[in-house]
C-alpha positions in Angstrom: 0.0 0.0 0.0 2.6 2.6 0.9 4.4 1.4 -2.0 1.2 2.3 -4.6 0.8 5.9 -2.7 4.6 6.6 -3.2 4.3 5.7 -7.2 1.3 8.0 -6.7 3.0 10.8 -5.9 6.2 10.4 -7.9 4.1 9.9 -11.2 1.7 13.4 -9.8 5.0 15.3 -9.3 6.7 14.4 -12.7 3.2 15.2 -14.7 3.1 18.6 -12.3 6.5 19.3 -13.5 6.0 17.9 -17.3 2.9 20.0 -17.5 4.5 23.1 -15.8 7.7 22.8 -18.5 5.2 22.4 -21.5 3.4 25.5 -20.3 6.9 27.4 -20.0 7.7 26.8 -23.3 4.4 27.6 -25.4 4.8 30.9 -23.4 8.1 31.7 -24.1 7.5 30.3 -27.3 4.4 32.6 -28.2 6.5 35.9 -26.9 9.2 35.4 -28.9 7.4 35.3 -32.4 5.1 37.9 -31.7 6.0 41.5 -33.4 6.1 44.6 -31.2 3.3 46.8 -32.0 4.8 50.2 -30.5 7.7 50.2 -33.6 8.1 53.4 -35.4 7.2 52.8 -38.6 9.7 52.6 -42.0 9.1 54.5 -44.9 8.4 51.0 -46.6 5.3 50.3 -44.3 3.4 53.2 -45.3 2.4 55.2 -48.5 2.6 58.7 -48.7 1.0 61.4 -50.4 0.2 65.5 -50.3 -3.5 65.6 -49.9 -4.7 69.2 -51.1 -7.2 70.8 -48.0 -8.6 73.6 -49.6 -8.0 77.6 -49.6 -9.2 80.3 -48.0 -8.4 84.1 -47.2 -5.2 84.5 -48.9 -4.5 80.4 -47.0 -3.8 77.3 -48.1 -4.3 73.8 -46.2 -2.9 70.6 -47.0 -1.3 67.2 -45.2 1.2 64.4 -45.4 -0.7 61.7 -45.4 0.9 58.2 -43.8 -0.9 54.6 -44.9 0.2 51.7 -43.0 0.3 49.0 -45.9 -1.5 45.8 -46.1 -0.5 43.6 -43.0 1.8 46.4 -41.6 1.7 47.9 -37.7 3.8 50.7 -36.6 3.8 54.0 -35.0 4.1 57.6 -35.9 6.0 60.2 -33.5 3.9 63.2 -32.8 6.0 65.3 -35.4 8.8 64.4 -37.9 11.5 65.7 -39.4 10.9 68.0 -42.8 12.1 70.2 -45.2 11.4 71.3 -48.5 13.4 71.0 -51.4 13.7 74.2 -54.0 12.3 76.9 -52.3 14.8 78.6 -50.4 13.4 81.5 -48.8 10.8 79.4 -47.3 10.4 78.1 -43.8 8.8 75.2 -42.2 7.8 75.4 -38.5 6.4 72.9 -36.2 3.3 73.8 -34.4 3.9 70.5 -32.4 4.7 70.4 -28.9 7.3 68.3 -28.0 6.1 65.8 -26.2 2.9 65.1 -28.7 1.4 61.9 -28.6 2.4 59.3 -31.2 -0.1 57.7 -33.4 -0.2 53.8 -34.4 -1.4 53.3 -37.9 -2.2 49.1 -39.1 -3.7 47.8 -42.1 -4.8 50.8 -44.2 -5.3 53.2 -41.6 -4.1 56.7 -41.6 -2.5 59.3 -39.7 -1.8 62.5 -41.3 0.7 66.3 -40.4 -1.3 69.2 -41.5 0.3 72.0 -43.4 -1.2 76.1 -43.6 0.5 78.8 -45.8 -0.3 81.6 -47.5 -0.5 82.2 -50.9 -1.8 85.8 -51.6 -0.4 87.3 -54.7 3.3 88.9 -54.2 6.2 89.2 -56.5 8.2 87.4 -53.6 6.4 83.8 -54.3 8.2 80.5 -54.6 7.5 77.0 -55.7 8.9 74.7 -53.5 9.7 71.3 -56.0 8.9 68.9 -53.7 8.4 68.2 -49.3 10.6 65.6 -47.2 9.5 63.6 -44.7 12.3 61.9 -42.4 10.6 58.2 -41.3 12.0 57.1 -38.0 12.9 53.8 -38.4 15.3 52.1 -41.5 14.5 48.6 -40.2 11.2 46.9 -39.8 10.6 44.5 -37.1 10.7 41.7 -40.0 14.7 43.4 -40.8 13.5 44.8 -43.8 15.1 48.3 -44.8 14.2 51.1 -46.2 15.9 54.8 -46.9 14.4 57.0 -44.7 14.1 59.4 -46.5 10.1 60.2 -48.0 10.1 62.5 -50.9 6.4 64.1 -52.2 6.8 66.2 -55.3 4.9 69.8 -54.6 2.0 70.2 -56.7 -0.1 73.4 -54.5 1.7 76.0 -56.6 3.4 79.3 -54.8 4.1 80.3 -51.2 4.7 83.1 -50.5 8.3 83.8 -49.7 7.8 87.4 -48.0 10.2 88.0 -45.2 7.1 89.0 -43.0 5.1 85.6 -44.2 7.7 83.3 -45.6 6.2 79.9 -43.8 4.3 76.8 -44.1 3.1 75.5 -40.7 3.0 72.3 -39.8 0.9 70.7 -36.8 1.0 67.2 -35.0 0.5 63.7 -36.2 -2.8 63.0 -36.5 -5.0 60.1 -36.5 -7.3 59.3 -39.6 -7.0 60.1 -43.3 -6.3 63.7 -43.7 -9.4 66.3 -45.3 -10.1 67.1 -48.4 -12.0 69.8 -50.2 
């Protein structure tokens, strides 16, 4: 009898421990092949595009728009690095605070940076040739890269390149497809 109750216990403690390692291991297992979903996102998991906002009073509106591609999770810092390319006497300025909140963007949804300048009629006008966007990431969680680097050809025409009113504005990251006119 005490010899049945021992193999009891031996075989109970050696499934306990079986059953604990199993569990161990399909845990550890599941974390390791997940993807993070709070990555900043590659240029190469989003499209990009100007999207035109309308005018108004001498104002123009438009936005970067940021698509996360088919299958594709990532976030967008609160404001990114720009510049424009061919307009020299025209300014971009963040109207993002520092510490605004980042955006996560999956499977086709948006996020978008607004943009306001003026356009009102002046001999001191430039067209800028195109708008950069700096991505924050080169490498994807999967080790894809990508050059950082976004480039959107300019297609809104003049700013004006006034010393009093030489700037496009931008605001912060923003979450949902950008609006139209």
């Amino acid at each position: 009898m005490m010899t049945t109750r021992t193999n009891i216990r031996r075989s109970a403690a050696v499934l306990l421990a079986a059953g604990a390692a199993a569990g161990a291991t399909v845990l550890t297992t599941g974390t390791a092949g997940a993807m993070p979903t709070d990555f900043h996102c590659t240029s190469g998991q989003v499209t990009s595009r100007l999207v035109y906002g309308g005018a108004g009073a001498g104002g123009r509106d438009a936005a970067i728009q940021f698509t996360a591609k088919s299958g594709e999770t990532c976030t967008l810092p609160g404001s990114l690095p720009l510049d424009l390319v061919g307009a020299r006497d025209v300014v971009l300025s963040s109207d993002a605070a520092p510490d605004a909140p980042s955006v996560e963007v999956s499977d086709g949804s948006s996020a978008y940076i607004p943009l306001h300048w003026t356009a009102i009629g002046s001999p001191e006008q430039e067209t800028p040739l195109a708008i950069t966007v700096t991505a924050p990431q080169e490498t994807s969680p999967r080790g894809d890269t990508s050059d950082r680097r976004i480039t959107l050809p300019w297609n809104f025409g003049a700013v004006n390149a006034a010393p009093e009113s030489h700037t496009i504005r931008t605001g912060a990251m923003t979450a949902g497809p950008a609006p139209t006119v």
